[in-house]
N, C-alpha and C positions, 0 to 999 in steps of 0.2 A: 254548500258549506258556508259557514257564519267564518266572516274579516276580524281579526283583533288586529290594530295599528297602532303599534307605540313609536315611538321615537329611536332607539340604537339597535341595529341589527342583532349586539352581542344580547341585548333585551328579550328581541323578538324569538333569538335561538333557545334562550331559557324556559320561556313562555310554549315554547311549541313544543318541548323535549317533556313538561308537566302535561300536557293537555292530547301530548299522545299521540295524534294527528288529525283530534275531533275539529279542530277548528284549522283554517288558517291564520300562520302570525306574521305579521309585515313589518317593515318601518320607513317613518320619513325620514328619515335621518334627521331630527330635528327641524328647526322651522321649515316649510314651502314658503310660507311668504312673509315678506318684512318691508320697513321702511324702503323706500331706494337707495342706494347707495352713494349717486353723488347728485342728488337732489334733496331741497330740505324735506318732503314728501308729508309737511304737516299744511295744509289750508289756515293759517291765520286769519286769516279775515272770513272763512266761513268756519267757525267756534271751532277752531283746532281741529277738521277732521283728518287722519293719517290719511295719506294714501297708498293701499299695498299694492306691492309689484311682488310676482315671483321669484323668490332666492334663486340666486346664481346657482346654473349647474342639477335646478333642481325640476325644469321639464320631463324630462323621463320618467322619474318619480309619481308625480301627478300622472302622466300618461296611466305607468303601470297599475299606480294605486286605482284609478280612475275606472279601467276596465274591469279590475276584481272587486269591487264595490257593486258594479251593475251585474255582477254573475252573483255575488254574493248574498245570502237570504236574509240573513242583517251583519252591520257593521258595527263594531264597537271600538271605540275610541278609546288607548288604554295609557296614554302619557303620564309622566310623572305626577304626583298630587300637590301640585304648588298652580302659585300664579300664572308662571310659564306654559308649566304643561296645561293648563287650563286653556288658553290662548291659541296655544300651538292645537290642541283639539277645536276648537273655535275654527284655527285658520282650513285647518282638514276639511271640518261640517261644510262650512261655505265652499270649497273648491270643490270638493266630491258630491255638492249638490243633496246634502243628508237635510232632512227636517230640522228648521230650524228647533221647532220645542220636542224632537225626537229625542228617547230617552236612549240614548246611546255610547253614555261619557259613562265606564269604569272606571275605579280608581283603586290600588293597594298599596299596602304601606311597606309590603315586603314583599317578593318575588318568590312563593312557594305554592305548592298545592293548591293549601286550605285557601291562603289567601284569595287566589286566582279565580276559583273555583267561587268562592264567598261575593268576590266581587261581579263575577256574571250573572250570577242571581241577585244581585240588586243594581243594575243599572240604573241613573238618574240622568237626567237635561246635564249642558250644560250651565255652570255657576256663571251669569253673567256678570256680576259681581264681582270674583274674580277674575276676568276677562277685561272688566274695565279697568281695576287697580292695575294691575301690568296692562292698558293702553297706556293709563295716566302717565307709570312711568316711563315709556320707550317714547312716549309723543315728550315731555320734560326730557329727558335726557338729549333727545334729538336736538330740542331747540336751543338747548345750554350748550352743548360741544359742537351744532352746527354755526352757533352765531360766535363764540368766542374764540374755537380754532382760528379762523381767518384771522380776529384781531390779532392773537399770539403772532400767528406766523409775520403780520405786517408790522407791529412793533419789537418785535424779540427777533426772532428768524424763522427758517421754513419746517416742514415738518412736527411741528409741536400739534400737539390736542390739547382740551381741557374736557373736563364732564364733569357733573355737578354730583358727584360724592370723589370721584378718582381727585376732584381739585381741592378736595378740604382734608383728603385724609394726607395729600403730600402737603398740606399747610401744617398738620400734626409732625411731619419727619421733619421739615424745615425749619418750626417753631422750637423743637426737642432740639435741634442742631443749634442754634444762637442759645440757647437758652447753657447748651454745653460751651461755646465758646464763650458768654459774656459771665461763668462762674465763675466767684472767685475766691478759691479753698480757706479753710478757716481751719488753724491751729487746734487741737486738742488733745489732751493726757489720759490714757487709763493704767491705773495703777491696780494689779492683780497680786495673789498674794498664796503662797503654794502652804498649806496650813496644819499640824496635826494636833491630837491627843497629847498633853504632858507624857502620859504612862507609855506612851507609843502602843497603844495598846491595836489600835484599827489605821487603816491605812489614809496615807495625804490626803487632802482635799485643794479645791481650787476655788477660793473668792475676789470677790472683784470689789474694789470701791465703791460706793455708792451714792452716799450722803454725809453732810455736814451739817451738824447742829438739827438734824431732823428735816433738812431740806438737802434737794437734788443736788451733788456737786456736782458743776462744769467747771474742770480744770484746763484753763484756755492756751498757758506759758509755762516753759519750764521752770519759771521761777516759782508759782503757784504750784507746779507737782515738786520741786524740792521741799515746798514748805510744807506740803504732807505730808512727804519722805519723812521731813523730822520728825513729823510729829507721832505719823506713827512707831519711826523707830523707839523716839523716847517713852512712847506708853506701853503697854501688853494687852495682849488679843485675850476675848473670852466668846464663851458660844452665849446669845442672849435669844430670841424667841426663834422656836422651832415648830414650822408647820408641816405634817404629815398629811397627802390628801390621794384620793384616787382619782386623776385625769380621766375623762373617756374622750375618746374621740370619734365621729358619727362618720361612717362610711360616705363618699363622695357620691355625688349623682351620676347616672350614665352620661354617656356622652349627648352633647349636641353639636353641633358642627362647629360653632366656635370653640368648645372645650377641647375637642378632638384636634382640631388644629394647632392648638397651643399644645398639646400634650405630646401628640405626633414632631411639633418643634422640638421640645424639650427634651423629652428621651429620646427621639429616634434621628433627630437633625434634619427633617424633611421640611419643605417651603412649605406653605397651605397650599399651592398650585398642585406639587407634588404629592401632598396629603389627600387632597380631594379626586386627584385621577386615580389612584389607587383604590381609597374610599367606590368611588363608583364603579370600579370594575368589580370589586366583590359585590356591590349592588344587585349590576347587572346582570352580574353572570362570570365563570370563567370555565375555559374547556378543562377537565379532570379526566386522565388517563381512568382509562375503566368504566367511567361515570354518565362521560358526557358534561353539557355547559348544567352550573349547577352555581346560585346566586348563595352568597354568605350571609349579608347582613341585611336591616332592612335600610330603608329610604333615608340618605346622608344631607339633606338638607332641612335640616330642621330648629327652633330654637326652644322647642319643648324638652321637659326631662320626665315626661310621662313616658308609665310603661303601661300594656295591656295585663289585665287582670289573667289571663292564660301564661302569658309568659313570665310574668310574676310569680307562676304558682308552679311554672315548670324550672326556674330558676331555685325556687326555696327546697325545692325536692332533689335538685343535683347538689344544693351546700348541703342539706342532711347527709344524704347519701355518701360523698368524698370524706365532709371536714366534720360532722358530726350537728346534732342538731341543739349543741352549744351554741354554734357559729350562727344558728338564724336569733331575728331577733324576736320580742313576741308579736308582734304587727308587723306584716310588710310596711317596710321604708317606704313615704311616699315626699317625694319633692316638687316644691316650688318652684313654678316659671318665673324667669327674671321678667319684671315689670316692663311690658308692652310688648314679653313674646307671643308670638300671630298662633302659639301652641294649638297649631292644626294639623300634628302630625306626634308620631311617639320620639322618643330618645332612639338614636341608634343603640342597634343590638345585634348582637347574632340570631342569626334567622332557628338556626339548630344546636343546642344547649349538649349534642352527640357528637358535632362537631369540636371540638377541641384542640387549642392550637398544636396539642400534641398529637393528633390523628389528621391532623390537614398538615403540618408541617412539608412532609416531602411531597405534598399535591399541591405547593405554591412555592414562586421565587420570594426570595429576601425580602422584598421592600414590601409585597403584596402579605408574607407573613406575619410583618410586626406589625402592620397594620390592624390587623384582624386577630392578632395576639393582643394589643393593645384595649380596642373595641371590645373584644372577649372577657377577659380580665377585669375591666371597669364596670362592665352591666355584672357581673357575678359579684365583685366586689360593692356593690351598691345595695345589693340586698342582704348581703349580710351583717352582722352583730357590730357592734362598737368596739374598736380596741380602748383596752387598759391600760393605764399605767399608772405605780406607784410613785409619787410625784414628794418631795422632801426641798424644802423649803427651810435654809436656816441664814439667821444675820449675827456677824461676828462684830463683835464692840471693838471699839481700842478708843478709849476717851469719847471725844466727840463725834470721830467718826464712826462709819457703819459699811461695813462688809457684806454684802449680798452671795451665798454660794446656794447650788440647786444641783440634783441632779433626778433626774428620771429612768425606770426601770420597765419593762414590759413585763406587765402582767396575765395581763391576755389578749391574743394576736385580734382576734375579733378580721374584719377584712383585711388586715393587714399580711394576713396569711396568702392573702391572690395578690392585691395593690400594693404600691409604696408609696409611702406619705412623703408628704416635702419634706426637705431637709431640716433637721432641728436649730433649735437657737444654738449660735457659736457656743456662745457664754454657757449653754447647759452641759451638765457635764450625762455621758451617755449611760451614765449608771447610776444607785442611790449615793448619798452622799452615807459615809459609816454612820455610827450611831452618834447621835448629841443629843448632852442633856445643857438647858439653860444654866449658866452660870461657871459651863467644865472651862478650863483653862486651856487655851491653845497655844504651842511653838508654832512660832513662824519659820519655814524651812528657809523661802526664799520671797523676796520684794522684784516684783517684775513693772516696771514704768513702760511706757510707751507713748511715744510720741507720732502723732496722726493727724493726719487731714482730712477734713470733708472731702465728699468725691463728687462731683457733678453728678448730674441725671442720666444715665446710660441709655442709649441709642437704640431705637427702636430694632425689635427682631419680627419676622416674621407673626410670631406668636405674640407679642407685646401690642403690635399695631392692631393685629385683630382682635385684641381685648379692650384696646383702646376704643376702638369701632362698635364693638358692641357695647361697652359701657356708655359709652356716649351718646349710643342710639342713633348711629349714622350706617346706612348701608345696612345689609340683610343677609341670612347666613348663606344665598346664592351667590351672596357678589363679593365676600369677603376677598376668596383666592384671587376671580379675575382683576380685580382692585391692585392686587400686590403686583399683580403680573403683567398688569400693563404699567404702572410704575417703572418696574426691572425692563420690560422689552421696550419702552420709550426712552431710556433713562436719563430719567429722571432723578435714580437713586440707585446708588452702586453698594458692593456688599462689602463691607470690613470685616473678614470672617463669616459671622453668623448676624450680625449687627448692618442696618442702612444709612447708609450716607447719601444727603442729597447733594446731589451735584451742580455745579454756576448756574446752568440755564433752569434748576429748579427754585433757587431763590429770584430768577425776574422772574418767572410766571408767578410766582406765588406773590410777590409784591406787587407785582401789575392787578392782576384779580381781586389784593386784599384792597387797594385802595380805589378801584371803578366798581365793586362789587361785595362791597361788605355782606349783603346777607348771603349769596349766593357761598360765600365762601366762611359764614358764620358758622359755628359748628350746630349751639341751637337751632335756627334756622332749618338746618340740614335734617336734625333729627326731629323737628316739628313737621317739616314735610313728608318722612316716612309715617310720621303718625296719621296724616290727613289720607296717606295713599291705606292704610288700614282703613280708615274709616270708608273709603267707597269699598273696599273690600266687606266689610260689614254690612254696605249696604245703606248707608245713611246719608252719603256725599253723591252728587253728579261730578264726575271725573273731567265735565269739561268745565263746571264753575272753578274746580280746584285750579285748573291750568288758567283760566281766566284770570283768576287770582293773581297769578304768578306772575304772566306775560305783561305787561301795559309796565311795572317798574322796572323792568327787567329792559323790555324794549327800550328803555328813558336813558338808563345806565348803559347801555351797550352802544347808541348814538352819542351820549354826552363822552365817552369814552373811547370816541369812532374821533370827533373830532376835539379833541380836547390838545391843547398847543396849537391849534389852524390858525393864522394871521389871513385876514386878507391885506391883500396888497394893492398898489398900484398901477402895478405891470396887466397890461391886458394879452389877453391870450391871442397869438397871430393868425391861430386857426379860425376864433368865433368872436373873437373883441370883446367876452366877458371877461372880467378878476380874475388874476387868479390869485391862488388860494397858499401859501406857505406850509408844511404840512413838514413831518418828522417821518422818519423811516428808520430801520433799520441801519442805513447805510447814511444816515443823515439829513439834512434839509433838504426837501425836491419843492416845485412850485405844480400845482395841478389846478386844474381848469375849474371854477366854479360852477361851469354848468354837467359836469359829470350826474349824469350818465350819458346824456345827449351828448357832450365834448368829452373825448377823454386824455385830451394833450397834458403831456408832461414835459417836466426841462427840468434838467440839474439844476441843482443849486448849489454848488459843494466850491473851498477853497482849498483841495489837497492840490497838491502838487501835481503834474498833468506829465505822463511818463511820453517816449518814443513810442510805445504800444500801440497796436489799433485791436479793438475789439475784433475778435474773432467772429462775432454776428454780425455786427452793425458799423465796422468798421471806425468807430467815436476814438481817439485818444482816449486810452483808459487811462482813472487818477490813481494814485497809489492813497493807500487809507492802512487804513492800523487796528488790526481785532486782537482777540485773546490769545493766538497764536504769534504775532508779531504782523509784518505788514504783507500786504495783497493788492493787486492791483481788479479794480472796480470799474466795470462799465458807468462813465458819468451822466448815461440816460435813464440807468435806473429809477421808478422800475419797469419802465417801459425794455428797458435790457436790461436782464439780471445775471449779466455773463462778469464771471471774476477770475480771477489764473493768480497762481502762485507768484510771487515778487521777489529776484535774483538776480546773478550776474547774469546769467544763459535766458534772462526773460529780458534784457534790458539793454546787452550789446548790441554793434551794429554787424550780424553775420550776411555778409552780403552773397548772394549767392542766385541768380538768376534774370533775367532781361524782363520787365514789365513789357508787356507787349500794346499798350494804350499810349503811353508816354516817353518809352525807351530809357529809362530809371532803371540802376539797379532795386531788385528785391531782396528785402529781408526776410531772412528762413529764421519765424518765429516757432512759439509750441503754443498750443490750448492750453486750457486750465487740464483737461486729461492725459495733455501732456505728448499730443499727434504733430507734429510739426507741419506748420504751416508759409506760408510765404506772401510777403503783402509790401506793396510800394512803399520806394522809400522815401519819393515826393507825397505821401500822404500829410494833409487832407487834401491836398489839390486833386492829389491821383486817389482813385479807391480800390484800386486792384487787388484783388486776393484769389489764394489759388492754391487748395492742398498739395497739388506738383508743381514743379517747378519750373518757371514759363520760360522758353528761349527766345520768349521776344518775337517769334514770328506769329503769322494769321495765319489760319486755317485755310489751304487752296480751293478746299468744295465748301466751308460758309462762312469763312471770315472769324470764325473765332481763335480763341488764344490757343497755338501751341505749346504744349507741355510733356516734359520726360520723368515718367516715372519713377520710382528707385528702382527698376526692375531692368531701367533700361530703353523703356517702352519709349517712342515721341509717337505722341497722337494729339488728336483735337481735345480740348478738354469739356465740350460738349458731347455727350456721352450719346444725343440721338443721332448724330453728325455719320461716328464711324472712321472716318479719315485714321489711317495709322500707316506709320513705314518703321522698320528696325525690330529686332529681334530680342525676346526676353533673355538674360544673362540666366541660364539653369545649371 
């Protein structure tokens, strides 16, 4: 029996449940093999090559895949149709030992029958081509977040990353964030005007000021809208040119994975993280009471708005058929890709045009519904007619000024009958305006002023930054959501509402990057590099000259930015009697040995105050220092010791409590920084004694070491291979 191997078991159940039990269907669960993990695992000095190790957790996999491969009559590789799954079929070919130019890599765009079936009848090689544009990127990305991480964490603090699109799109929330703190609102007036017929014959209307003397007014002070006020109360309104026209409006394209994201934000409140897991489970597959696993839509990564000529034509025959065949238009709709999409795949769409979110409604939960209500709705909506609308257009005189009123009517719904359009202009009014003739006189009912502010640039959402991202041409419709989401689980950026706020430690990473790192964190830059990772995709680039390209300035700026503030000094190091070297830290000036890596001696440098403390490792007088929180006390060997503890009364009394058993001193019963109480001479630094129990002062009778009683009660030796104990636990 012939292997199909794709990637998600929810996949594989799809695929098996279509093909009946002709084949078998497997998965890796995604990659077998990747970079290492806490190696760089890219060869620099021999032309970038990666080197793969097998994913965690993922031996058994290979085992199992491995054995049904060599029973099996042939194998077919059947992972997603992008970069990745190219790659991820690549890493299979090589482990399972498959021909390198065997023609074995299927591909479909949607998870049905026809498809499945279409695709085993034309097997092709793997694309190496694609295989190499996604190395380009994962060897690039490695060597941007392996070599900057370290820096963040040693001049910022510990735990930070960087990566070379995650650190320009938090330059966008950062830069959006100053850009709202450094506005500064500007005064302004609209004066509106509630308007009828002499005869009263047709109902109010509503215009808005517009112009003076035939140019634009900006009425900036209220002393400027009083001098309006006058003017127009002292004159009288009349109707002066009136345009009648018919608006259409042209049905929206189906989705692409950015559209879908922003639109899933907008009406339905979901993150792109949350939009995209959704998105892929009707992908994949989902189990249907009755049915079995049965996939909805097709392949949700994409930046194409193509549709196939089949489903275009079984789309035009369900709008006949419901809305009448007014609603198609006389040509199928056909849409443009946005400039530089990799359009190697269709629009998402509904795989089954039968399927309707009125017949799938009780065979899916909530979020999975509007999802695919959503998806549904804009592919049907995209092929059909243009809505109408009768559109009225008139300007009202008073002297020199000029009154602008409008209102719009729906003529004919065209897609608006499935979709809904964005929201109208304020200022339009939602119906015709009555009838006007040039020259008719108008009562003025009422004069409405208003007094207003400009409003700063509102905060990026979800949906905003990923429009941001692809307009800009940075990142790609796979990385939009995990982009957001490691933002949010690093954070970086916290949520106000539906709206990102970056947070302290995102404006020093983003400042430190912008000024050792201007391209990396330039946004052209960024999106010139995705253009170069298409072009080995095409075929026309070697993917290690691109990385070639990259590495040597990049190398220059991550050294000059390694030691940038390093003094040397005239102090020689005690250990090897070279320089050493002045250097900045997170916790402040330390001195470090110039010959590192050979030497790697440190010594504080610090003038804080030097408490009663003793580090809890290393036993050093810790110094008290002062962060964003208020003050803390700091191992002064750092970073050779990066032990700190909270800074208080109960961290800083003298609680005496126990017999040093070295010196015969009492001990101080201190806490860690987590807060375990400890106990440590109180002739320190002479004495260095420390001891989580509390020592009574005597030795050990069978080997000399320090006796201690536990909270329990216990006195024992406090050498744990000793054994020695006498006294009974308190139970």
């Amino acid at each position: 029996m012939d292997l199909i191997i794709v990637e998600s078991p929810s996949k594989a159940k799809t695929i098996s449940k279509y093909l009946k039990g002709k084949y078998r269907v497997d998965a890796s669960g995604g990659h077998i093999r990747d970079l290492p993990q806490k190696t760089l695992g890219v060869a620099v000095e021999k032309n970038f090559e990666p080197r793969y190790v097998t994913s965690p957790g993922k031996e058994e996999t290979i085992k199992r895949l491995t054995e049904e491969a060599k029973k099996a009559g042939r194998v077919y590789l059947a992972t997603d149709p992008d970069r990745e799954g190219e790659a991820i079929s690549w890493h299979l070919q090589s482990v399972l030992g498959l021909p390198e130019e065997g023609e074995n890599r299927i591909e479909f765009n949607e998870i049905s029958p026809r498809a499945v079936e279409h695709a085993l009848k034309n097997p092709r090689r793997i694309n190496y081509n694609l295989v190499d544009a996604q190395q380009a990127r994962r060897v690039l990305d490695r060597l941007v977040g392996y070599k900057l991480s370290p820096l963040l964490n040693n001049k910022i603090q510990n735990g930070l990353s960087a990566g070379r699109v995650q650190s320009v799109a938090l330059r966008l929330v950062v830069d959006r964030e100053r850009e709202i703190a450094a506005f500064k609102p500007e005064e302004y007036w609209t004066i509106s005007c509630d308007l009828q017929d002499s005869g009263k014959k047709h109902a109010p209307f509503h215009a808005v000021l517009e112009k003076l003397n035939g140019k634009k007014l900006k009425i900036g002070s209220k002393a400027q809208a009083d001098a309006a006020l006058g003017a127009l109360a002292a004159g009288s309104y009349a109707v002066g040119e009136v345009k009648k026209t018919v608006v259409r409006s042209h049905a929206p394209a189906p989705f692409t994975t950015s559209t879908l994201q922003q639109d899933a934000s907008n009406k339905l409140g979901l993150s792109a993280p949350e939009t995209m897991l959704m998105a892929q489970h009707l992908y994949e597959g989902i189990d249907v009471d009755g049915e079995g696993h049965i996939a909805f839509v097709t392949y949700i990564r994409t930046d194409s708005t193509r549709v196939s000529e089949d489903a275009q034509a079984a789309a035009r025959e369900y709008i006949a058929m419901k809305y009448g065949k007014e609603y198609l238009p006389a040509k199928p709709n056909i849409y443009a890709s946005k400039k530089g999409a990799q359009d190697a795949h269709e629009a998402i769409r509904p795989i089954d045009l039968t399927r309707t979110p009125e017949a799938v409604k009780k065979l899916l939960d909530k979020k999975h519904f509007n999802v695919y209500k959503l998806i549904y709705e804009r592919f049907i909506a995209s092929q059909m007619a243009e809505a109408q609308y009768d559109s009225m257009q008139a300007d009202v005189v008073n002297g020199n000024y000029i009154l602008k009123a409008s209102g719009k009517a729906l003529r004919f719904a065209g897609f608006t009958a499935v979709y809904s359009e964005p929201k109208q202009d304020e200022e339009e009014s939602k119906g015709l305006l009555p009838p006007l003739t040039a020259g008719d006189a108008l009562d003025c009912l009422a004069v409405k002023p208003e007094q207003k502010f400009t409003k700063p640039p509102i905060r990026y959402t979800d949906a905003s930054l990923v429009k941001a991202m692809e307009d800009k041409g940075i990142g790609r419709p796979s990385t939009y959501a995990s982009i957001i989401s490691v933002l949010t689980k690093r954070k970086y950026v916290e949520k106000d509402g539906k709206y990102m706020k970056p947070t302290e430690v995102a404006y020093r990473i983003t400042d430190m990057l912008v000024h050792y790192f201007k391209d990396i964190m330039d946004v052209g830059f960024t999106a010139g590099m995705e253009e170069r990772l298409d072009e080995i995709e095409e075929g026309g680039k070697d993917w290690h000259a691109i990385v070639g390209e990259f590495y040597p300035p990049f190398e220059e700026q991550l050294r000059f930015a390694g030691t940038d503030g390093d003094e040397v000094t005239d102090i020689l190091c005690e250990k090897c009697g070279r320089p050493m070297v002045r250097k900045t830290g997170k916790y402040g000036k330390y001195l470090a040995c110039s010959g590192y890596p050979a030497c790697s001696n440190i010594i504080s440098e610090t003038e804080e105050e030097i408490s009663s403390t003793p580090c809890p490792k290393c036993g050093s007088m810790m110094v008290i220092k002062t962060g964003r929180y208020g003050k803390f006390l700091a191992c002064p060997n750092y970073p050779a010791c990066k032990s700190t503890m909270p800074f208080g009364e109960k961290k800083e009394e003298d609680v005496l409590e126990g017999v040093c058993p070295d010196c015969g001193k009492p001990t101080k019963k201190l806490r860690s920084r987590t807060g375990k109480p400890y106990y440590g001479c109180s002739g320190y630094p002479a004495c260095k004694f420390m001891s989580w129990d509390m020592p009574t002062g005597e030795k050990c009778p069978k080997c000399g070491g320090a006796i201690v009683k536990t909270a329990r009660g216990v006195v024992k030796c406090s050498d744990k291979s000793c054994g020695y104990k006498r006294g009974t636990e308190n139970t």
